[in-house]
C-alpha positions as CSV (number, residue, x, y, z in Angstrom):
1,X,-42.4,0.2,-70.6
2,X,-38.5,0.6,-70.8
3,X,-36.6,2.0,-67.6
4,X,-35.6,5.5,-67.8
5,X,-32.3,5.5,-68.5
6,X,-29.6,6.6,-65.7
7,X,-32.2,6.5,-62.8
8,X,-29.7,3.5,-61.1
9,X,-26.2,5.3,-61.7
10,X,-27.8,8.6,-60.4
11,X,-29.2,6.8,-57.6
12,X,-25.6,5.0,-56.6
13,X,-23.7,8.5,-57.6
14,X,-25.7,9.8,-54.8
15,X,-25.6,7.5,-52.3
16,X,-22.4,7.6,-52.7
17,X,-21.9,11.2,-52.4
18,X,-23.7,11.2,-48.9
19,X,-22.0,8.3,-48.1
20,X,-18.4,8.6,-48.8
21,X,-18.6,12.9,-48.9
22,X,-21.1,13.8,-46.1
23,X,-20.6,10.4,-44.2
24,X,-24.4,10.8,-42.8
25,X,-25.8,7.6,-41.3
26,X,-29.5,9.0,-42.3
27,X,-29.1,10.1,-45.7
28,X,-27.1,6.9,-46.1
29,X,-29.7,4.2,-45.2
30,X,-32.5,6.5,-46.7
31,X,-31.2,5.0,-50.3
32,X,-31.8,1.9,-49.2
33,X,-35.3,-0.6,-49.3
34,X,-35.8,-2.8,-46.0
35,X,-35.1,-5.7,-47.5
36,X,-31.9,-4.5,-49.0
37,X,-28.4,-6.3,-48.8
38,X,-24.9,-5.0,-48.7
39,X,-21.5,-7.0,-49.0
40,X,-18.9,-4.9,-48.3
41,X,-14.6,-5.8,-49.0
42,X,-13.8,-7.1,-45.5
43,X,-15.0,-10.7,-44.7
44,X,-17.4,-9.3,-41.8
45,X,-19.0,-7.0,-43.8
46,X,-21.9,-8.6,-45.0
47,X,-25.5,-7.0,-43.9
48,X,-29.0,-8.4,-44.7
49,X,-31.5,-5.8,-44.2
50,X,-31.5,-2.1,-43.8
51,X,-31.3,-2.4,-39.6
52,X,-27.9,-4.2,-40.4
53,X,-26.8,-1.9,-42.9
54,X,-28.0,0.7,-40.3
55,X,-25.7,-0.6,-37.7
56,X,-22.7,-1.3,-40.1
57,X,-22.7,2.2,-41.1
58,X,-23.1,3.7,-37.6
59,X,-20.0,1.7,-36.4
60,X,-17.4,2.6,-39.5
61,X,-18.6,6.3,-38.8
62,X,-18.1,6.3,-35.1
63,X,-14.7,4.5,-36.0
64,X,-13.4,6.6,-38.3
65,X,-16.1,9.7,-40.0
66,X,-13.1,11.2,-42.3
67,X,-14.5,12.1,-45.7
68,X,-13.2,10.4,-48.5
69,X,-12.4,11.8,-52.1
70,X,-13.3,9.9,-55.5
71,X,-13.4,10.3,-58.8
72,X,-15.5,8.0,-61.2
73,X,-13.3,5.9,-63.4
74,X,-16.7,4.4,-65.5
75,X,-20.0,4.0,-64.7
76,X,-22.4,1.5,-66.9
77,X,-25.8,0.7,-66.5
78,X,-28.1,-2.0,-67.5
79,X,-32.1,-2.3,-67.8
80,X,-33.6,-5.0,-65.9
81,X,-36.8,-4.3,-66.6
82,X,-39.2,-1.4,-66.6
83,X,-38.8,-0.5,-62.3
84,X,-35.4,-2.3,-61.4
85,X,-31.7,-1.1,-63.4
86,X,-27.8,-2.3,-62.3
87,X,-25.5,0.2,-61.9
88,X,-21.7,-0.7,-62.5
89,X,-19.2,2.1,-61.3
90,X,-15.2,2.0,-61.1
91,X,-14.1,4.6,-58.7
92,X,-10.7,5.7,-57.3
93,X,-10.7,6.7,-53.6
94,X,-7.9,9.3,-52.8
95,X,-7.4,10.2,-48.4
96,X,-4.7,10.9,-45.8
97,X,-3.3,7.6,-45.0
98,X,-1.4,7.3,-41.3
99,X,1.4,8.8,-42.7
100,X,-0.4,11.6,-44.1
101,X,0.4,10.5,-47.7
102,X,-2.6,10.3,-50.1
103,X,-3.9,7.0,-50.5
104,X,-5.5,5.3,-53.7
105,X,-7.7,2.8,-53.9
106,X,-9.6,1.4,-56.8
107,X,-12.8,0.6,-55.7
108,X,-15.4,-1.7,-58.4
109,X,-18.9,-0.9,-56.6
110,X,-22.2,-2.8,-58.1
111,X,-25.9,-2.2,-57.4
112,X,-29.5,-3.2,-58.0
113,X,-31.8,-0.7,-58.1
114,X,-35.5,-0.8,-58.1
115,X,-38.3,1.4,-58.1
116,X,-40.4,1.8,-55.5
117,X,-43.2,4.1,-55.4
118,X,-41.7,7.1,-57.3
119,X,-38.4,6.9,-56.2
120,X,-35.4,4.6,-56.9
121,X,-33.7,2.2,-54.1
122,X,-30.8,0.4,-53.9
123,X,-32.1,-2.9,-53.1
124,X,-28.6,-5.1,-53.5
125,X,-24.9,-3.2,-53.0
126,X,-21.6,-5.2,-53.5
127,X,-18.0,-3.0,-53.2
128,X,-14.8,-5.1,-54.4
129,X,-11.5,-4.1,-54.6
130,X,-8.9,-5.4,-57.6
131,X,-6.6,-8.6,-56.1
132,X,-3.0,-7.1,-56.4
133,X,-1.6,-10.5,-56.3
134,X,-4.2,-12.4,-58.8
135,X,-1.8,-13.2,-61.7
136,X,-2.6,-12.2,-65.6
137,X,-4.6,-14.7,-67.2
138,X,-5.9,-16.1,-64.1
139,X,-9.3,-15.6,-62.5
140,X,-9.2,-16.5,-59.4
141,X,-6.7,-14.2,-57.1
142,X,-5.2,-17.0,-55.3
143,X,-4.1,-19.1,-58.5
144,X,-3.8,-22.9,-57.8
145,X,-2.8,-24.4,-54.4
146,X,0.3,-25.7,-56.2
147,X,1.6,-22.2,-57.9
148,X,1.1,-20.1,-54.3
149,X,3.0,-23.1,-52.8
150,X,5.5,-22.7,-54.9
151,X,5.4,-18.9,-54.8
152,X,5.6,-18.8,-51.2
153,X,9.0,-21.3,-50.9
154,X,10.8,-18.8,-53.8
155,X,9.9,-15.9,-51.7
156,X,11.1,-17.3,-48.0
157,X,14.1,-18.5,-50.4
158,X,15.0,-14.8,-51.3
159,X,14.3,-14.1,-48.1
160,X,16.9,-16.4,-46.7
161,X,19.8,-15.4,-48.5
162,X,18.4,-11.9,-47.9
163,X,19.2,-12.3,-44.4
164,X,22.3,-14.1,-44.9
165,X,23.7,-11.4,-47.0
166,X,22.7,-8.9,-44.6
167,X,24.3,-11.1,-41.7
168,X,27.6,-11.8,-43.1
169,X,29.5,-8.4,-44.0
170,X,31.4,-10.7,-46.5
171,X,34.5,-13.6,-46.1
172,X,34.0,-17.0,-46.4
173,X,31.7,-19.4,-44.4
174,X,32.3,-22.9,-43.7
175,X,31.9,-26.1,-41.6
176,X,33.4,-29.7,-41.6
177,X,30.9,-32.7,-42.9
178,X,31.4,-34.3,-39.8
179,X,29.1,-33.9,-36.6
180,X,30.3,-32.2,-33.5
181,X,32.7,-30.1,-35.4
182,X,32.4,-26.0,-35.7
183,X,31.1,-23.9,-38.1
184,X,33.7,-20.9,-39.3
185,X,33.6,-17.7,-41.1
186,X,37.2,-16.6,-42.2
């Protein structure tokens, strides 16, 4: 018996409509099976289990319950087998940042779904957000130890004669070779 086709994307498109659109903590978790799991993009946000999901939901809405806008970028799914489907979906969040400027973020959100009795679950959730500072060709964001070494003494470099340049309204800066003696701007 094949899947029926969509039944995971509709059931993430959903979830995420209550979720990100209606911000409702029961509706939220009702997507979920008991044993689900959930990693979010900060490093706490990792929840095993719908009573942790539970509680990770109920404290980003009583920090902050502001809806959020979103448009899907693309959504793929992918048959398992006859009662579990992944859904793959590329959204861009739009909200009011501090400033009251519009914010973007790209958001890459992957799910398991399974069936259970007659309706569909999320059973495994994972939300990521593109590196900015991962480098073409590379796959890992950080690059090697030796390349963001590098990276980072270039950058306090600029940064240094930034600061020197913004210091120094212009003349000539000098010094003697010998210890003890001043250091003079003409």
């Amino acid at each position: 018996m094949k899947t029926e086709q969509g039944f995971a994307a509709r059931t993430v498109r959903a979830f995420l409509d209550v979720y990100l659109l209606e911000r409702d903590l029961e509706k939220s978790c009702a997507f979920f099976t008991a044993d689900a799991a959930w990693v979010g993009t900060g490093k706490q946000e990792i929840s095993r289990g719908l009573a942790q999901i539970r509680a990770a939901i109920r404290a980003e809405l009583q920090e902050d319950a502001t809806p959020y806008r979103y448009t899907y970028v693309n959504v793929e799914e992918r048959t398992v087998n006859a009662d579990c489907a992944s859904a793959l979906c590329q959204i861009l969040l739009t909200r009011p940042g501090a400033d009251r400027r519009e914010k973007d973020l790209e958001m890459r959100i992957t799910a398991t779904c399974q069936r259970t009795e007659a309706l569909w679950r999320i059973c495994s959730i994972h939300f990521s957000v593109p590196a900015r500072d991962q480098e073409t060709g590379s796959y890992v964001p950080c690059g090697t130890p030796e390349r963001a070494r590098l990276e980072a003494e270039r950058r306090i470099g600029l940064s240094s004669i930034d600061l020197l340049l913004s210091s120094i309204p212009g003349g000539i800066l000098g010094g003697y070779l010998q210890e003890g003696l001043p250091l003079y701007f003409v």
